[in-house]
C-alpha positions as CSV (number, residue, x, y, z in Angstrom):
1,X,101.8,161.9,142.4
2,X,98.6,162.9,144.3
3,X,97.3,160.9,146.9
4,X,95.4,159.1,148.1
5,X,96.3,156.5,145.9
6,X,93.9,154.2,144.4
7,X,94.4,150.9,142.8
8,X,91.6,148.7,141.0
9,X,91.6,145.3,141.3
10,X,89.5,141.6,141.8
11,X,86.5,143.8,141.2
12,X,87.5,146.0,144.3
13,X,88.5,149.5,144.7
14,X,91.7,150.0,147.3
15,X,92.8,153.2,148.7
16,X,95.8,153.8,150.3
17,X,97.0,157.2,152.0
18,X,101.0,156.7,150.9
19,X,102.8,155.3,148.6
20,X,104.6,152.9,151.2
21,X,101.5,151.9,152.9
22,X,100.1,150.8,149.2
23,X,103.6,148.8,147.8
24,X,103.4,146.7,151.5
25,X,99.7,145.8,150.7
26,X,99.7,144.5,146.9
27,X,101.1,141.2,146.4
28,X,104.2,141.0,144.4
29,X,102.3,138.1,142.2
30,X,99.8,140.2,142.0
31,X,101.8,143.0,140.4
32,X,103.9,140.0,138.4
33,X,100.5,139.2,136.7
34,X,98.8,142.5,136.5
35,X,96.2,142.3,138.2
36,X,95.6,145.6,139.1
37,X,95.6,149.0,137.5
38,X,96.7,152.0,140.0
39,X,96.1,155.8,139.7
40,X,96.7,159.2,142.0
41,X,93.9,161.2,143.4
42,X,94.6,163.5,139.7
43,X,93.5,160.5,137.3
44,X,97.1,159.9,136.1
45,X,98.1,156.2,135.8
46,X,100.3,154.6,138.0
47,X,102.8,152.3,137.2
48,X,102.9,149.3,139.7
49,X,106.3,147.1,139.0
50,X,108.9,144.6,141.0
51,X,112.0,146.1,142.2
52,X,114.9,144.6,143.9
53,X,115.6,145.9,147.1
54,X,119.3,145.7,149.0
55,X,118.9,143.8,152.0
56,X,121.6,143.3,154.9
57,X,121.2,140.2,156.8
58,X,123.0,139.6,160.2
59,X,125.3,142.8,159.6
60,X,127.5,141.9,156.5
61,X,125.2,139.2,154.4
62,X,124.0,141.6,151.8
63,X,121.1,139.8,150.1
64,X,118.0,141.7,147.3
65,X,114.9,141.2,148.1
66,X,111.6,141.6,145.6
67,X,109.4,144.5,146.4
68,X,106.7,145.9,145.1
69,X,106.9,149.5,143.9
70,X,105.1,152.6,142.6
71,X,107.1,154.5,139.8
72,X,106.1,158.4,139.9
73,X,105.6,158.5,136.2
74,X,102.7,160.3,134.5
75,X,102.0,158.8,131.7
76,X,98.8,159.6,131.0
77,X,95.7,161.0,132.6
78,X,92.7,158.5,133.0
79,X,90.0,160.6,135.2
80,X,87.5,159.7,133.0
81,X,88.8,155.6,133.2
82,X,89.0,156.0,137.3
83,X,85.7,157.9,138.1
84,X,83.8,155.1,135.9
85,X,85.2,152.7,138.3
86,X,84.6,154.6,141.6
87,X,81.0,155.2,140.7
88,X,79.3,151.9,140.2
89,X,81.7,150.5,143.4
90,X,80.1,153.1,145.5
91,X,76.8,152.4,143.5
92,X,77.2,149.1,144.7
93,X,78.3,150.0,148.8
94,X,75.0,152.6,148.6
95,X,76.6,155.5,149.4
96,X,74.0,158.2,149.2
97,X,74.3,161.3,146.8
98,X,76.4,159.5,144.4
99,X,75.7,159.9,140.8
100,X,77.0,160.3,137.2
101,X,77.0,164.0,137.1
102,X,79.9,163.7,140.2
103,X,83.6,165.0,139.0
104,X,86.3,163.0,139.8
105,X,87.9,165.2,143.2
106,X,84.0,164.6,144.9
107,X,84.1,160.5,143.7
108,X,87.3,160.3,145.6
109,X,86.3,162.1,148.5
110,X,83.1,159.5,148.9
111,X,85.5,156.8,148.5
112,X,88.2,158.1,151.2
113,X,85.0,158.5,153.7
114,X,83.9,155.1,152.9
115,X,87.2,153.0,152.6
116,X,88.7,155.6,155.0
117,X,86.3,156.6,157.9
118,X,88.6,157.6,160.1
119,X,89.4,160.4,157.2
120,X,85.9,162.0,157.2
121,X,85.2,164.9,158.3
């Protein structure tokens, strides 16, 4: 999967440089209710599930715990789904020189700078 990767949810857009810095964000009810739809930086759907992790506690209780995950499965490619949700949230944060005719790679980019300022160039 490409990243960033971005996940849609509670009418807000999240992006996340890894994979691990995205499963320790979302809520595992969250995920449990699907409340959010997640893609890579490509367009391909992501597919955000509960996992049970191993878990040693105090050196010899081994215990699972529930984690959130990100399966790197490509099921399908939604560019067309993810750029009509990037463009009206960066509509709505006025980011200049945003518009319709924008493909998906320059949408992200205006997303990373905005979410991501530290990112911009």
């Amino acid at each position: 999967m490409k990243r960033p990767i971005i996940i849609s949810g509670h009418g807000d857009i999240l992006v996340f440089r890894t994979v691990e810095e995205a499963c320790s964000y979302i809520e595992l009810i969250d995920v449990k209710n699907g409340e959010y739809i997640a893609f890579d930086a490509d367009g391909f759907s992501l597919t955000l599930a509960i996992v049970k992790k191993p878990r040693t506690c105090f050196g010899f209780l081994n215990i699972n715990r529930l984690a959130v995950t990100i399966l790197d499965e490509k099921y399908e490619n939604k560019a067309e789904d993810l750029a009509a949700l990037l463009l009206p949230f960066l509509n709505a944060a006025n980011i200049k020189n945003v518009g319709a005719g924008m493909g998906l790679p320059d949408l992200i980019s205006a997303v990373e700078n905005y979410v991501l300022p530290d990112r911009a160039a």
